[in-house]
N, CA, C and O of each residue as an XYZ file, in Angstrom:
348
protein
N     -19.682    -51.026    -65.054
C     -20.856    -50.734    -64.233
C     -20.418    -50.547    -62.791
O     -19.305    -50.726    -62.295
N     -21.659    -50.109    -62.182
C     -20.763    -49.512    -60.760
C     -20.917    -50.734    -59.743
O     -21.843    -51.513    -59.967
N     -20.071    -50.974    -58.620
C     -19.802    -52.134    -57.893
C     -20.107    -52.010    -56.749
O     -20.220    -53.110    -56.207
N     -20.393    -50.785    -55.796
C     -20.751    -50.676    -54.555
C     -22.681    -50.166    -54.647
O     -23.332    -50.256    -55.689
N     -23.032    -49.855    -53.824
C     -24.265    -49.450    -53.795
C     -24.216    -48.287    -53.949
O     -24.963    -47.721    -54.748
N     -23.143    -47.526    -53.074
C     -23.237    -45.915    -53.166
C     -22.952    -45.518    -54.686
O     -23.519    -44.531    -55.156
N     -22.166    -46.205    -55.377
C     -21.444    -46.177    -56.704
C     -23.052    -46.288    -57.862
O     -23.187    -45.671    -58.918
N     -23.742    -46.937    -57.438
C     -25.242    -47.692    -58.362
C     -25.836    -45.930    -58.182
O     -26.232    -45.186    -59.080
N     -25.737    -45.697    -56.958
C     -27.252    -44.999    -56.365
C     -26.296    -43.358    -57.423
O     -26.850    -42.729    -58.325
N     -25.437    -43.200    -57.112
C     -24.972    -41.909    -57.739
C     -24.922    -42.034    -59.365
O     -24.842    -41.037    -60.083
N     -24.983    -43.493    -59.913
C     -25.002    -43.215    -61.399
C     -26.632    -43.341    -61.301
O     -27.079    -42.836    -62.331
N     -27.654    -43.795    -60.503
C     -29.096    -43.020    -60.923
C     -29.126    -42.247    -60.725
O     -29.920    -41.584    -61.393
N     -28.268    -41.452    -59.552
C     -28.382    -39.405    -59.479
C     -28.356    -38.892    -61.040
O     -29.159    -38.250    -61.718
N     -27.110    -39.449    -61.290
C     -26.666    -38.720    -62.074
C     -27.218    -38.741    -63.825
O     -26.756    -38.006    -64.698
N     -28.284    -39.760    -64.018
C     -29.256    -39.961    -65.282
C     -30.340    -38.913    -65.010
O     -30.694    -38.061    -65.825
N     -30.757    -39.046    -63.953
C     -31.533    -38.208    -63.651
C     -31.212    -36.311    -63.798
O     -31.832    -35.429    -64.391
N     -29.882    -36.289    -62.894
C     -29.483    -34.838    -63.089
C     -29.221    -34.020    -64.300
O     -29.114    -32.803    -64.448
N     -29.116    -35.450    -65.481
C     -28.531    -35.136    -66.641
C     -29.571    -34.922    -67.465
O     -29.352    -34.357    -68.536
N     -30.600    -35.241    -67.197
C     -32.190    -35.260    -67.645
C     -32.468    -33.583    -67.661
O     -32.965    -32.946    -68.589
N     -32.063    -33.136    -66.537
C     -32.487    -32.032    -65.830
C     -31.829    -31.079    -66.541
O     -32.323    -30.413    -67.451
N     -30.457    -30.996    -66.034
C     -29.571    -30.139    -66.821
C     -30.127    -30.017    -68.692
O     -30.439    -28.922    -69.160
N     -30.154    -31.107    -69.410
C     -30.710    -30.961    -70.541
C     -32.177    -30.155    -70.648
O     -32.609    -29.378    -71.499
N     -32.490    -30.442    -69.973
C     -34.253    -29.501    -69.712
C     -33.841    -27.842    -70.322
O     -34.128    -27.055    -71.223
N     -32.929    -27.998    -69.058
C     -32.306    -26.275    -68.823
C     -31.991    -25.715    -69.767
O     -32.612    -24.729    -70.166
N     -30.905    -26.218    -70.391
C     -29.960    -26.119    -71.798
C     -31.105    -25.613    -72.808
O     -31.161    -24.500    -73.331
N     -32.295    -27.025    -73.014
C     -33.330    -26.411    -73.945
C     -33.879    -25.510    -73.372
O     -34.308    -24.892    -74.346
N     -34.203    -24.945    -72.497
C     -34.946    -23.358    -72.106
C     -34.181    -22.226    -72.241
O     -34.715    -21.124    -72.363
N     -32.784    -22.399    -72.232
C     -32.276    -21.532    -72.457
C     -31.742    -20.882    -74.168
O     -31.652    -19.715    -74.549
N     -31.470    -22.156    -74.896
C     -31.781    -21.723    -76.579
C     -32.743    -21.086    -76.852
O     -32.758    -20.107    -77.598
N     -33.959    -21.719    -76.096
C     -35.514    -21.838    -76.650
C     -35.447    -19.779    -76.271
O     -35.972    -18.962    -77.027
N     -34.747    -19.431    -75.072
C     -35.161    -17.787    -74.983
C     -34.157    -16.858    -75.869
O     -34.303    -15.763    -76.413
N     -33.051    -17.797    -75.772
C     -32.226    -17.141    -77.222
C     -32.720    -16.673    -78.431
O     -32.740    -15.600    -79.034
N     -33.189    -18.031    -78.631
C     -33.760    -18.187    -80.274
C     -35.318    -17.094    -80.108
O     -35.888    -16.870    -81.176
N     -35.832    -16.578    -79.057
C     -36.590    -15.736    -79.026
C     -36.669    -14.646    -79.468
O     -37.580    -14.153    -80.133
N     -35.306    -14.013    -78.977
C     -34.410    -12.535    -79.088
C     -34.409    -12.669    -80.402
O     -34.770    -11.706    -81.078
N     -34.016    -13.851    -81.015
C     -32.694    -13.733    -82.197
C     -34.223    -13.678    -83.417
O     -34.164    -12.815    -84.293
N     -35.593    -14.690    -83.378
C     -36.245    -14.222    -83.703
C     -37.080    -13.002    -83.954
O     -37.671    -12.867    -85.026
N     -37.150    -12.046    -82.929
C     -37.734    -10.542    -82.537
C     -36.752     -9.360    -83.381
O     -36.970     -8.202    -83.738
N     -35.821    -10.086    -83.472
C     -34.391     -8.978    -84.106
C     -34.921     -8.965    -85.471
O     -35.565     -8.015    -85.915
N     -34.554    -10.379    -86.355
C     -34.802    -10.953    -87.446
C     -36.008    -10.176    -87.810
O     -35.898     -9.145    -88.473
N     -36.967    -10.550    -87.473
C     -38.021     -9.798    -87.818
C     -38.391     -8.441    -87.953
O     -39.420     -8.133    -88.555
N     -37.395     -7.329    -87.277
C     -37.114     -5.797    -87.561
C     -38.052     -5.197    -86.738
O     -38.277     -4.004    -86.941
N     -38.619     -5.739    -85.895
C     -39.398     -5.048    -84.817
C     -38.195     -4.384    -83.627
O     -37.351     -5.183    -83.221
N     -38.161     -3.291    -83.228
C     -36.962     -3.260    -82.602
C     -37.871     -2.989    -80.704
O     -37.276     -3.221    -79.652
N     -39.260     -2.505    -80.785
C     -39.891     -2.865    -79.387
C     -39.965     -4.284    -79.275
O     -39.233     -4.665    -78.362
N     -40.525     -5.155    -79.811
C     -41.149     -6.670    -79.381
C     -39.296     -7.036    -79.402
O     -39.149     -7.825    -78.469
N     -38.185     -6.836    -79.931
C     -37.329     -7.366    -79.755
C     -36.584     -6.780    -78.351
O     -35.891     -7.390    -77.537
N     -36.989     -5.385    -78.385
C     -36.588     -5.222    -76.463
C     -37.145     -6.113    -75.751
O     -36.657     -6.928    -74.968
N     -38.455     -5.867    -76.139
C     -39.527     -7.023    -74.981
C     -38.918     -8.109    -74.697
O     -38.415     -8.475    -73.635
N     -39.012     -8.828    -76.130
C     -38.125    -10.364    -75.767
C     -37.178    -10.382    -74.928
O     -37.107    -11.131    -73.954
N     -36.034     -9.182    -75.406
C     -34.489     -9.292    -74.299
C     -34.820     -9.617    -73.212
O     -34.496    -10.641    -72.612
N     -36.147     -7.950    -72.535
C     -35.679     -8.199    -71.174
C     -36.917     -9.583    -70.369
O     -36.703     -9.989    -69.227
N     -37.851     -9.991    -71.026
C     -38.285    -11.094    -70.542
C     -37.414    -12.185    -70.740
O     -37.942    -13.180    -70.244
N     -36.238    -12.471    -71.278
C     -35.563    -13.688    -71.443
C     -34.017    -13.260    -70.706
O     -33.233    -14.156    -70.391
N     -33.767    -12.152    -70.532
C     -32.771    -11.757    -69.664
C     -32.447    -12.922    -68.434
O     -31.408    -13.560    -68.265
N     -33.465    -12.953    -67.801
C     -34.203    -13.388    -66.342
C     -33.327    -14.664    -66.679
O     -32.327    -14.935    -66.015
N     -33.843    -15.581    -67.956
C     -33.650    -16.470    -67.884
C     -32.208    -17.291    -68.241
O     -31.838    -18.433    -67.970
N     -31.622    -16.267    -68.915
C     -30.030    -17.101    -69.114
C     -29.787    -16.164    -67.743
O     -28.572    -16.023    -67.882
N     -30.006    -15.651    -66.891
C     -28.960    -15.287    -65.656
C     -29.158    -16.443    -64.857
O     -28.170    -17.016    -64.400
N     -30.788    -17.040    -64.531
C     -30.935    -18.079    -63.597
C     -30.370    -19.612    -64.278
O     -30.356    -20.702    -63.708
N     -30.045    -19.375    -65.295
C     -29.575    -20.755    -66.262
C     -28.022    -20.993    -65.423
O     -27.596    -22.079    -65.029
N     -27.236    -19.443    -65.266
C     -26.137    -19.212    -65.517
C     -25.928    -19.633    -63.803
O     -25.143    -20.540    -63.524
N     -26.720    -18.873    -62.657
C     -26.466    -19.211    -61.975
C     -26.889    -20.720    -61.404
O     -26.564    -20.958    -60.241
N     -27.442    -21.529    -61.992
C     -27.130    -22.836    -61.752
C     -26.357    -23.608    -62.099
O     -26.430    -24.830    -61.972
N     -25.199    -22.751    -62.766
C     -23.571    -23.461    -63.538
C     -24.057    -24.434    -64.387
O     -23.286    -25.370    -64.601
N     -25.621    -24.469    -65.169
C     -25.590    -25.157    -66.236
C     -24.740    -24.715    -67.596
O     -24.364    -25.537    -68.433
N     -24.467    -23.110    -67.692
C     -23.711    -22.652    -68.644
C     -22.866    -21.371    -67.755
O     -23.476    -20.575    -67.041
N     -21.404    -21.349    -67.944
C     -20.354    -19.996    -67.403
C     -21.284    -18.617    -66.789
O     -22.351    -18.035    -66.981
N     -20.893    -18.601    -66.513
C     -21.527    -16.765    -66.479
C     -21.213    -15.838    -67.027
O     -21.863    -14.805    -67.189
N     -19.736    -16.198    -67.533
C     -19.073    -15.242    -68.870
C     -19.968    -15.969    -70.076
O     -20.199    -15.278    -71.067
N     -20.287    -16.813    -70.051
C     -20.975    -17.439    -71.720
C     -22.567    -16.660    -71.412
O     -23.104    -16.188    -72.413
N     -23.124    -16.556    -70.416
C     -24.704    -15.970    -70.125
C     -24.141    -14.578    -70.790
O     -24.425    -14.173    -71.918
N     -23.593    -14.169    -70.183
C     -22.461    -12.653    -70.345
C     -22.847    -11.872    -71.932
O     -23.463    -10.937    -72.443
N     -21.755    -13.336    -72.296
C     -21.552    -12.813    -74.071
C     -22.845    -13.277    -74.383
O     -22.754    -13.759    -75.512
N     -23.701    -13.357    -74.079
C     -25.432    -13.832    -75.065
C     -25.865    -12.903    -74.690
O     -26.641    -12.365    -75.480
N     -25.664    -12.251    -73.454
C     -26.686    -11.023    -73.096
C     -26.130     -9.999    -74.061
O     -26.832     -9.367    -74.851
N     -24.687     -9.868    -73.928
C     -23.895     -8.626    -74.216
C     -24.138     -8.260    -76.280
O     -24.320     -7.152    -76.785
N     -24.049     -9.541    -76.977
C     -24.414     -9.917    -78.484
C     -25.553     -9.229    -78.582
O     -25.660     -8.093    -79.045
N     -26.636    -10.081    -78.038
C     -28.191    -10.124    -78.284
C     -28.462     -8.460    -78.058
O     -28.992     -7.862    -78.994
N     -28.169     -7.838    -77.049
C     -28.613     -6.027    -76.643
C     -27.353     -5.575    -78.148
O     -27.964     -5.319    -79.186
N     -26.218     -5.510    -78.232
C     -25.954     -5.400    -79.211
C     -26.728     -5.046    -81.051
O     -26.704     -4.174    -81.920
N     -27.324     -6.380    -80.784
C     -28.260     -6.687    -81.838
C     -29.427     -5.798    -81.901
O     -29.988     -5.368    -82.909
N     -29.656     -5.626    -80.881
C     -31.228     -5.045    -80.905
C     -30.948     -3.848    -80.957
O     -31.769     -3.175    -81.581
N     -29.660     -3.042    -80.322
C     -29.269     -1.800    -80.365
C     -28.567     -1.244    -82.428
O     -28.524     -0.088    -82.848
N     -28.267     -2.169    -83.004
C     -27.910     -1.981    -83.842
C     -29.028     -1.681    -85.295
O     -28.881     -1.289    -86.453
N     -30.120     -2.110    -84.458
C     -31.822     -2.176    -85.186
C     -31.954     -0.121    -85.893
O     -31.636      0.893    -85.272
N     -32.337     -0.199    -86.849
C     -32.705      1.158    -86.986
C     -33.577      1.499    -86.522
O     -33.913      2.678    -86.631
């Protein structure tokens, strides 16, 4: 356990931040699993739709270094893939 005060006060930062970051993580599957639903289903408009409304959201995921920006990258780069591969 931590022994100074500053040492206490940064492991409650850091329950807290970790709270947060997890928030993120789930919003960002949650717009994955959107795409990956819209595909699945063979709609190939409502699965554009999805992309570019969830686009937004793994870039702002990405730029809060909750996940790489090469990993936002390859989800964007897969997922348009996917939808492009739609008949």
């Amino acid at each position: 356990m931590a022994n100074s005060a500053q040492a206490r006060k940064r492991a409650r930062q850091a329950v807290k931040q970790r709270a947060h970051n997890a928030s993120l993580r789930s919003t960002l599957r949650t717009a994955i699993k959107k795409i990956i639903k819209a595909v699945e289903a063979g709609d190939k408009a409502a699965a554009q739709t999805a992309y570019i409304e969830n686009v937004s959201v793994i870039d702002r995921i990405a730029d809060k270094n909750i996940i790489h920006k090469n990993k936002a990258a390859r989800h964007k780069s897969r997922l348009s893939a996917s939808i492009k591969a739609m008949a």
